[in-house]
Structure formats: structure tokens, C-alpha cells
N, C-alpha and C positions, 0 to 999 in steps of 0.2 A: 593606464588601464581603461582609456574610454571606448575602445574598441571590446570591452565586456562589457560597460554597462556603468554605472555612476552612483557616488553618495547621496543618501537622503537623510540630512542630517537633522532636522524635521523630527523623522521617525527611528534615527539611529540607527538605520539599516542599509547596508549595497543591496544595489538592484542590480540584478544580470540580467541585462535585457541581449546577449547575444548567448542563446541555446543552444549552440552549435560550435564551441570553441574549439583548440587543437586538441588538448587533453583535458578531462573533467575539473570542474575546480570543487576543491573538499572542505567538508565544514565538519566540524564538531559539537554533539551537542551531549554533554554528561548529567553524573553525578558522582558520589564516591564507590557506588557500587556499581555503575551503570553507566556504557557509552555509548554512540551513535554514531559512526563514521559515515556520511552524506555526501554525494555527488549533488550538482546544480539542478540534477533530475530525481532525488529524493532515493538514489540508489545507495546501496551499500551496507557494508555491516553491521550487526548490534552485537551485543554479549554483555555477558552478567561477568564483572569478579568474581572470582575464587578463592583465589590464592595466586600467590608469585609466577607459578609455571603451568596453572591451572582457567580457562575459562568457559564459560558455559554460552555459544553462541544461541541468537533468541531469531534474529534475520540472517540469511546467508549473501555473502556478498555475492558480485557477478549480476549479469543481467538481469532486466526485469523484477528485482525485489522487490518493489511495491510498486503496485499498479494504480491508477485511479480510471477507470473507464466510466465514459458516461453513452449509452444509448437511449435513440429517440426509437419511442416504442409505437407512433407512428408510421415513420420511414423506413426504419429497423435499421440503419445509420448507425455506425458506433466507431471510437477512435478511443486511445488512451490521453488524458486532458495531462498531463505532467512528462511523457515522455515524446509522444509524439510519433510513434515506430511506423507508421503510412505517413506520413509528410504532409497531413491536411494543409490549407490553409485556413492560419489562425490570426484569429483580426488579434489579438493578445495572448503575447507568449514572455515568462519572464520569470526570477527567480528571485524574492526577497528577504537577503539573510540580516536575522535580525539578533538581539541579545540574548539568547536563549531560546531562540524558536529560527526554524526555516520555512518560508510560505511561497510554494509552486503558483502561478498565477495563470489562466487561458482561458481564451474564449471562442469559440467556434460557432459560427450558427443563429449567434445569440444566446446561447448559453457559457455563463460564467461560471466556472471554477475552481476555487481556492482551498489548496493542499495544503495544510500548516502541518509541522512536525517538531512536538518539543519531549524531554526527556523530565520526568517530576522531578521532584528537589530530593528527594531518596526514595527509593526502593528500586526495583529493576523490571521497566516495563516502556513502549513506546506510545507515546498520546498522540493523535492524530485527529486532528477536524477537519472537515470533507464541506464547502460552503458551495450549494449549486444553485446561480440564481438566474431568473427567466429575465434577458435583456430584450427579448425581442416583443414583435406588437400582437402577439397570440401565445393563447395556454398552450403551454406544451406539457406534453407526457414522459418522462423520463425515468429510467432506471440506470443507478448508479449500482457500480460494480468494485466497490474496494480488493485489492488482490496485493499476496506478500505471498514470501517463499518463504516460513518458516523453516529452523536447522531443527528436526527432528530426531534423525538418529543419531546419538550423542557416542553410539560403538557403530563399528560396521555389518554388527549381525543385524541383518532386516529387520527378521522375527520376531524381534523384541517392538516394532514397529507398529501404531495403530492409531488413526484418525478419525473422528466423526462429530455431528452434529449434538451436543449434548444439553437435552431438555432443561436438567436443571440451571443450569448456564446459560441459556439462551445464546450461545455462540458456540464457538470451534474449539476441539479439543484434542491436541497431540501429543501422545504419550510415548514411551521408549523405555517400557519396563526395564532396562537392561541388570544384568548380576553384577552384583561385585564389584560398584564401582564406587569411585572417591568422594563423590556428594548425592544429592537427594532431587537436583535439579533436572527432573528426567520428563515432564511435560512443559507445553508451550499450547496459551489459550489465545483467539483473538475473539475480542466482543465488541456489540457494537448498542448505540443508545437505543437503538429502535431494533425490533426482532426481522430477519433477512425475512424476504419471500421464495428465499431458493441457495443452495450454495454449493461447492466444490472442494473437494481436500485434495485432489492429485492433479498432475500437471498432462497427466494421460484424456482423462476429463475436461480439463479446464480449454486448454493452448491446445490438445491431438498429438498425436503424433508428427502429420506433415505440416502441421501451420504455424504462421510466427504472430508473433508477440504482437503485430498491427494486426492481424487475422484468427484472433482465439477462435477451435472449433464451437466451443461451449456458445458463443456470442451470437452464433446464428440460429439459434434456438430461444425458445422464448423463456423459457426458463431452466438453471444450471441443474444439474443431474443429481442433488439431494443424494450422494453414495459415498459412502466411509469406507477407509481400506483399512489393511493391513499387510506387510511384508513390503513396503513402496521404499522405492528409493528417492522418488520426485514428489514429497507432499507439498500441496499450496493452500493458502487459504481464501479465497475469495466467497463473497456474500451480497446477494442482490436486494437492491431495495427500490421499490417504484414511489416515485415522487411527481405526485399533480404540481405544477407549476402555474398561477396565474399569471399577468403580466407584470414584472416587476417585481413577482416573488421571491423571497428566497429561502432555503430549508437548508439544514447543519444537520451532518453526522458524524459523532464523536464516536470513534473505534482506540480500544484498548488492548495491546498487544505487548502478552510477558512471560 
């Protein structure tokens, strides 16, 4: 396996230092109620138990699930730090899975990155710290962009569908009133340590219609469109946050998603 990357027995974790393998390599990260099915890119699905033949998804698998985007508010420069979808070149690129947590690693620019993803010891909800630090020899300005594709609509009637910013919460709130159905698991929240400066709930907003995943329309603007739907079949969540960076700084953001 050294053509993926190598043990650190040190810190009890493989590193994939090759991002780019034939097929995704998968990891696991549970609880009794609660899994996390993970690619080397931090994709992939979540769900709550329910029952035997019953689950209640919280992330939807397929592309782009979680994003971590970092822009320089500067240059207006942006790339996603964990996936990579424009092929920057990254002075550090790598994946470190560990005993109960997975940590994306990159660095572009002089800004470092780190994407950790672990699942609590019970309940059903995804823990994420977001660690962005200034390597290079000037302050920089940066806004980080956390982004997931929550599973919303738990039926296929839209209408029961609705997303938006919610005061008391101070994050993202999606709901899926729907009738008549077999549990009570009908919203999904993502919050974060610190309050956003701006955020997004649809994929319409976020990504546009013609643009991909290295090119979100949302990103070319200096701030995300602050607009809650309802009836959406493509809700997402993403949340901007501006971060002063001195030289050798570094600042954490802890986002809670369940």
C-alpha cells in the first residue's frame, strides 16, 4: 500500500498522501445510533438508526457532500481545501485516518487547512473542526466557507420542504413537515462556534446552475445570498465566516451537523 500513503504509528493513524487513487478508499466512523460512511475526501453518507428496515439520512451521499472552501478576500482567489475540484497546486495534500476521527490536510498559498471529522460517543449528529492557519510571511484576510448537502426531504412531496436561517439557533434549519410518517426525524440543523456573516440553503444559490463544484456561482460575490426556500429539491448548507489571520495565526471552527 505505499503507493497510497503510510503508517504513523506515533499517532496511530494511516496517512494517504496519494489523493488521487483508482477508486475512493472508505472509512467508518460510528456510534450505536449513528454512522458516517467517508471517502479520503471527507465525502459520503451519514444516517441516524431507526429501526431494522428504517433510516433516517442526515448527509447525502454522491458528490460534493461536504465542502471546505477557503477564499482570500484580497485576491478573491478561492478553491475547495479537502477536495480539490480545479486541480490547484497544493504544497500539502493528504488524508489522516485516525481511531475515531478522520483529518483532511492542505495547503495552498500559505494557508493551512485542517478538516477533522468525528462522530460523538452517542446521539446522532456529525462533529467537524475547520483549523485555518496563516503559514505565510503577511496577514492575510480570509473567509472560510463550510458547505454539506443535507438529506432533507425524507418523502418525495417537495411541499413539505423548507430551509432558512434561524435566529434562535444561530445556524441552518431544514425541515420536511411531511404526514403520516413512521418517526418524528423530520428536520436537520448545521451550526457553527461562531455566528456566519452570510449563508446559503440551495444548490441553485450556492454552485448556479452552470457552474461546478471548483467554480460555485455564490463565490464570486463577496457575500452568499442570505435566502431560505421552500419546495427545493437541491437544499445545501453552507456558512461564511471572515477570519483576520496574522502571521502564524491560526483560528478553529467547530460546525455541528444532525
Amino acid at each position: 500500500m505505499s503507493n497510497l500513503g503510510f503508517f504513523n504509528n506515533d499517532k496511530k493513524e494511516y496517512t494517504i498522501t496519494n489523493m488521487r487513487p483508482r477508486r475512493p478508499l472508505k472509512n467508518f466512523l460510528w456510534n450505536e445510533q449513528f454512522i458516517m460512511i467517508l471517502d479520503h475526501f471527507g465525502f459520503g453518507e451519514s444516517f441516524r438508526y431507526i429501526n431494522p428496515e428504517e433510516r433516517r439520512f442526515v448527509v447525502n451521499d454522491g458528490e460534493a457532500g461536504r465542502l471546505i472552501y477557503i477564499k482570500d478576500r484580497e485576491t478573491s482567489e478561492f478553491y475547495d481545501a479537502n477536495r480539490n475540484y480545479a486541480n490547484k497546486s497544493f504544497d500539502k495534500y493528504e488524508c489522516n485516518v485516525g481511531i475515531g476521527y478522520q483529518q483532511i490536510v492542505s495547503e495552498y498559498k500559505g494557508i493551512e487547512t485542517k478538516f477533522t471529522l468525528a462522530a460523538p460517543t452517542e446521539g446522532f449528529a456529525e462533529l467537524w473542526k475547520i483549523e485555518v492557519k496563516n503559514n505565510s510571511n503577511t496577514t492575510r484576510k480570509i473567509d472560510l466557507i463550510p458547505y454539506c448537502r443535507p438529506s432533507v426531504n425524507v418523502t418525495s412531496h417537495l411541499a413539505y420542504g423548507h430551509a432558512d436561517y434561524e435566529k434562535k439557533l444561530d445556524g441552518l434549519y431544514f425541515s420536511h413537515d411531511a404526514y403520516n410518517i413512521s418517526h418524528n426525524c423530520v428536520g436537520v440543523y448545521m451550526k457553527a462556534s461562531m455566528s456566519p456573516t452570510s449563508y446559503d440553503i440551495t444548490d441553485i444559490n450556492f454552485k448556479g446552475i452552470y457552474n461546478s463544484w471548483g467554480e460555485p456561482q455564490a463565490l464570486y460575490n463577496e457575500s452568499l445570498s442570505n435566502k431560505g426556500s421552500s419546495f427545493d429539491s437541491t437544499y445545501c448548507g453552507a456558512m461564511q465566516f471572515a477570519l483576520d489571520l496574522a502571521v502564524g495565526e491560526q483560528k478553529t471552527v467547530y460546525v455541528v451537523l444532525g
